[in-house]
C-alpha positions as CSV (number, residue, x, y, z in Angstrom):
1,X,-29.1,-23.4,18.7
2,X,-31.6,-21.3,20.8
3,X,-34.2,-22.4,21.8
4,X,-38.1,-20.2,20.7
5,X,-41.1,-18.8,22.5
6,X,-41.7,-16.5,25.6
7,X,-39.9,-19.3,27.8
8,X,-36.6,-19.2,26.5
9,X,-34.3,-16.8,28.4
10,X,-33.2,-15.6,24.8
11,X,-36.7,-14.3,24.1
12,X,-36.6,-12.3,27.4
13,X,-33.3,-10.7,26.9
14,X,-34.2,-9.2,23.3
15,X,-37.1,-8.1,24.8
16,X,-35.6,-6.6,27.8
17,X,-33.0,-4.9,25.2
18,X,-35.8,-3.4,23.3
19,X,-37.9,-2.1,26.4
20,X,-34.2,-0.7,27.0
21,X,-34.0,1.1,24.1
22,X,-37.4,2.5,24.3
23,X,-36.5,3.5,27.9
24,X,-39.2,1.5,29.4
25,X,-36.6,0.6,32.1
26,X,-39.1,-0.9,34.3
27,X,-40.2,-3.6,31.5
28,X,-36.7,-3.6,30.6
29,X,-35.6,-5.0,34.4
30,X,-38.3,-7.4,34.8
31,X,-37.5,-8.9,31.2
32,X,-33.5,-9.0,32.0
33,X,-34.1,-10.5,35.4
34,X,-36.4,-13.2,33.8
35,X,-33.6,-13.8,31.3
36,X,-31.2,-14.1,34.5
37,X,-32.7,-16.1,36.4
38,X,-33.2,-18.7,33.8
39,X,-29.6,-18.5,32.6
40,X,-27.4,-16.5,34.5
41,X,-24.8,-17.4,32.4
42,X,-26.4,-15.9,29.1
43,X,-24.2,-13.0,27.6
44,X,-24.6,-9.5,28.0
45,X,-27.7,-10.5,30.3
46,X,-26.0,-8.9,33.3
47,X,-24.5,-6.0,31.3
48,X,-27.6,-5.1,30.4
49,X,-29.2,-5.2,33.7
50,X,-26.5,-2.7,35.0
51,X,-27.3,-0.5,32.3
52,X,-30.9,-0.4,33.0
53,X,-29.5,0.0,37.0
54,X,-27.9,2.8,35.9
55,X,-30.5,5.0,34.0
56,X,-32.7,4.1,37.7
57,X,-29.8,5.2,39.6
58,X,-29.4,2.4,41.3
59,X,-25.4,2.6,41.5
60,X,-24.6,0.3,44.0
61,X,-27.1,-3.0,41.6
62,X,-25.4,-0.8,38.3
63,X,-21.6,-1.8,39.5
64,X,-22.7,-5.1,40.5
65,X,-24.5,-6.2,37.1
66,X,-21.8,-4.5,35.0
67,X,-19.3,-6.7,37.3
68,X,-21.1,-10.1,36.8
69,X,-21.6,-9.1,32.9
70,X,-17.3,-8.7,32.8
71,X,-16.9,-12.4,34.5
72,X,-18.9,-14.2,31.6
C-alpha cells in the first residue's frame, strides 16, 4: 500500500511525471529527485529522471538515470 500526502516519494513522482508531460522539466527534476532521494528504489523514478536529463541535454546524468532505472 502507498503511503498519501506531499511526503510520500509516490506523490512526488506523479508529480514529477506530470511537470514532465507539461514540459516543465525544471519542476519535473526537482519532483523526481525528491522522489529519489526518498526511495531510490521506487520504479521508473530514475527512468524518468533520465528522460527529463535528456530533453535538458544533459547526456552524460540522461545515460546514467536511464542506467539506474534498467537495474531496478
Amino acid at each position: 500500500m502507498i503511503e498519501v500526502g506531499s511526503s510520500a516519494p509516490e506523490f512526488h513522482l506523479i508529480l514529477g511525471k506530470a511537470y514532465l508531460y507539461r514540459r516543465q522539466l525544471n519542476e519535473a527534476l526537482s519532483e523526481l529527485n525528491l522522489a529519489s532521494n526518498a526511495d531510490p528504489n521506487l520504479p521508473f523514478v530514475h527512468l524518468n529522471l533520465g528522460i527529463v536529463y535528456m530533453r535538458l541535454n544533459q547526456n552524460e546524468s540522461a545515460r546514467g538515470g536511464i542506467s539506474e532505472g534498467r537495474r531496478h
